[in-house]
C-alpha positions as CSV (number, residue, x, y, z in Angstrom):
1,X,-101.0,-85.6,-135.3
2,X,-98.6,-88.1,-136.9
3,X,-95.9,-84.8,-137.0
4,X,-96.1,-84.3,-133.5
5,X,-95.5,-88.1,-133.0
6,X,-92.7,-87.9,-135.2
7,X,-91.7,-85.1,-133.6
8,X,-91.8,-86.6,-130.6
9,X,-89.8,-89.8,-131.2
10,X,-87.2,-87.2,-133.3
11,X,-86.6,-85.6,-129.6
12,X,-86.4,-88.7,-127.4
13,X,-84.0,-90.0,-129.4
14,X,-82.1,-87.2,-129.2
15,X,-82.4,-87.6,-125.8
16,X,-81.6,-91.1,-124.8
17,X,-78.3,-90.0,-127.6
18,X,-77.5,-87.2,-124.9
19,X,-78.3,-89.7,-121.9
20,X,-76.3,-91.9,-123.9
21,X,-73.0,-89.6,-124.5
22,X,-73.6,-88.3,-120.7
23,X,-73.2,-91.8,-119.5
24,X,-70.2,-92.5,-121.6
25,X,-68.5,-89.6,-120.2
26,X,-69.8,-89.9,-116.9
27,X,-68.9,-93.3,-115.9
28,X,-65.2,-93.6,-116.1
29,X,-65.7,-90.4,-114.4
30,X,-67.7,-91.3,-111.4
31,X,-65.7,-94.6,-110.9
32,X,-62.6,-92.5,-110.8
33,X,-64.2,-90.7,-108.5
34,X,-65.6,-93.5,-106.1
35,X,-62.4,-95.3,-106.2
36,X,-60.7,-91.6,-105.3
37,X,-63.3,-91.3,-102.3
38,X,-62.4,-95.2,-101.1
39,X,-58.8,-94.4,-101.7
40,X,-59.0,-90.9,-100.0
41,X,-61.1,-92.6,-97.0
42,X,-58.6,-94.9,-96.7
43,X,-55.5,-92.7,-96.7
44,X,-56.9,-90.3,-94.7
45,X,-57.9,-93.4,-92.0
46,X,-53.5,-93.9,-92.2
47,X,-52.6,-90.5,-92.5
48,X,-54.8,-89.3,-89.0
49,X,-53.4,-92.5,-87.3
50,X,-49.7,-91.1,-88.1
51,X,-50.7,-87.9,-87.1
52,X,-51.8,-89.0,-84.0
53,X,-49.2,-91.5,-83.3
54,X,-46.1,-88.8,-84.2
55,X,-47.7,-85.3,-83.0
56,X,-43.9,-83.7,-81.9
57,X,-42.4,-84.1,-85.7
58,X,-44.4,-81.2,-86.8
């Protein structure tokens, strides 16, 4: 009984140090990426009112 609980607690802390290491790496990561998206909404929003507004330079 008291292996398995130390068993247990061995394994969740090994997994909130995975959760851990996956956030580290995964926020810088998704904030690139959200600020890509708003950046990329944005552009695109500028770049379809130039296309629209100067169709014959094509």
């Amino acid at each position: 009984m008291k292996k398995i609980a130390r068993g247990e607690i061995g394994i969740s802390a090994n997994a909130a140090l995975l959760v851990m290491l996956a956030v580290i790496l995964l926020v810088p990561f998704a904030m690139n990426f959200s600020a890509h998206l708003i950046s990329g909404m944005t552009h695109n929003s500028s770049a379809t009112e130039e296309s629209i507004s100067q169709p014959d330079h094509h």
